[in-house]
C-alpha positions in Angstrom: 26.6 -77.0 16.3 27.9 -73.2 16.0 25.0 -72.1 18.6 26.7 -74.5 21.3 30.3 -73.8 20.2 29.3 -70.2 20.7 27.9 -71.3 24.2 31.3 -72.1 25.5 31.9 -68.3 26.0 28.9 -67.8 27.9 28.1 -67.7 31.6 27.5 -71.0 32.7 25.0 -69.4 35.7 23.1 -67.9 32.3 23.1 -70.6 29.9 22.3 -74.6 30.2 24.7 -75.1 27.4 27.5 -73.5 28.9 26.7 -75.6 32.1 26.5 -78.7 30.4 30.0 -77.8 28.5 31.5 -76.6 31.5 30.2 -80.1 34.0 32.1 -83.1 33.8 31.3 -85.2 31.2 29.3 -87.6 33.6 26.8 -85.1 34.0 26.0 -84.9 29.9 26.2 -88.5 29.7 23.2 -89.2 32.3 21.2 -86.5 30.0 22.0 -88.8 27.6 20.9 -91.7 29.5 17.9 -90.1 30.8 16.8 -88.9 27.5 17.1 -92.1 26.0 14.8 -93.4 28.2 12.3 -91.3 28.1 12.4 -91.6 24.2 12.4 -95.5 24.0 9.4 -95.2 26.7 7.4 -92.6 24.5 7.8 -94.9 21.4 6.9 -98.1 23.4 3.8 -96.1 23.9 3.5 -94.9 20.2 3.2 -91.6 21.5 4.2 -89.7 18.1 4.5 -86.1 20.0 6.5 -87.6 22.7 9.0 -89.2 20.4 9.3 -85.7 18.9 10.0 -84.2 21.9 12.4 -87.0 23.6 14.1 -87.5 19.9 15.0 -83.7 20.2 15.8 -83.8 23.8 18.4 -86.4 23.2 19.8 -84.8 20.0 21.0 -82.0 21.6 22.7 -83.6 24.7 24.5 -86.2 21.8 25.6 -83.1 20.1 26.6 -81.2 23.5 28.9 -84.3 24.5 30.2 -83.8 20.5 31.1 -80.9 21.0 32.8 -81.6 24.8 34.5 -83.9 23.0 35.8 -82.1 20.3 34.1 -84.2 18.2 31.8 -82.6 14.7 29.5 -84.2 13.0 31.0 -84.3 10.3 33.2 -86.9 11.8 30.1 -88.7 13.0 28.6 -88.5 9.3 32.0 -89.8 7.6 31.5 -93.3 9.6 28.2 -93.8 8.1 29.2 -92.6 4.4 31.8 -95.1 5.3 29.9 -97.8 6.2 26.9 -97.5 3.1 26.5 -100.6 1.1 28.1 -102.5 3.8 26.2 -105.6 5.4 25.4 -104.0 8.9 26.4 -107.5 10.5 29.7 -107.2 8.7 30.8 -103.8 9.5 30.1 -105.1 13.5 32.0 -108.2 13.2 34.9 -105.8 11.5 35.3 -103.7 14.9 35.4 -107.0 16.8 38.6 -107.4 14.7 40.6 -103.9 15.3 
């Protein structure tokens, strides 16, 4: 996360990361969409390499839209600590209710 924080001060013509901070938030969340596909194709295939690959891929565009969010992942990891040892089906049915 501190190498794409530190991209926000870059040139956006010389670094992706910067681009991606600096586009709307539309344009990281087709990345997202894009790279979701192409990971949920590669493991319909059971191609191990290509799951790799596309898992990576769409790690790094979930934590560029983090970090356009102002969002860490500390945040992100706090929900799950929250939610361990509760019944997956109950912790859904609890956001139904907020």
């Amino acid at each position: 996360m501190d190498i794409i924080k530190s991209r926000k001060k870059s040139d956006p013509s010389e670094s992706y990361v910067a681009a991606l901070l600096k586009a709307s938030d539309s344009v990281v969340l087709k990345k997202i969409i894009e790279e979701s596909t192409e990971l949920v194709i590669a493991a319909s295939l059971e191609k191990r390499d290509s799951v790799l690959h596309e898992s990576a891929d769409l790690l790094f565009h979930y934590l560029v839209l983090l970090e356009k969010l102002d969002i860490s992942l500390d945040e992100v990891v706090n929900v799950l600590i929250a939610r361990e040892g509760v019944s997956g089906f109950v912790e859904k049915e609890s956001r139904k209710q907020e």
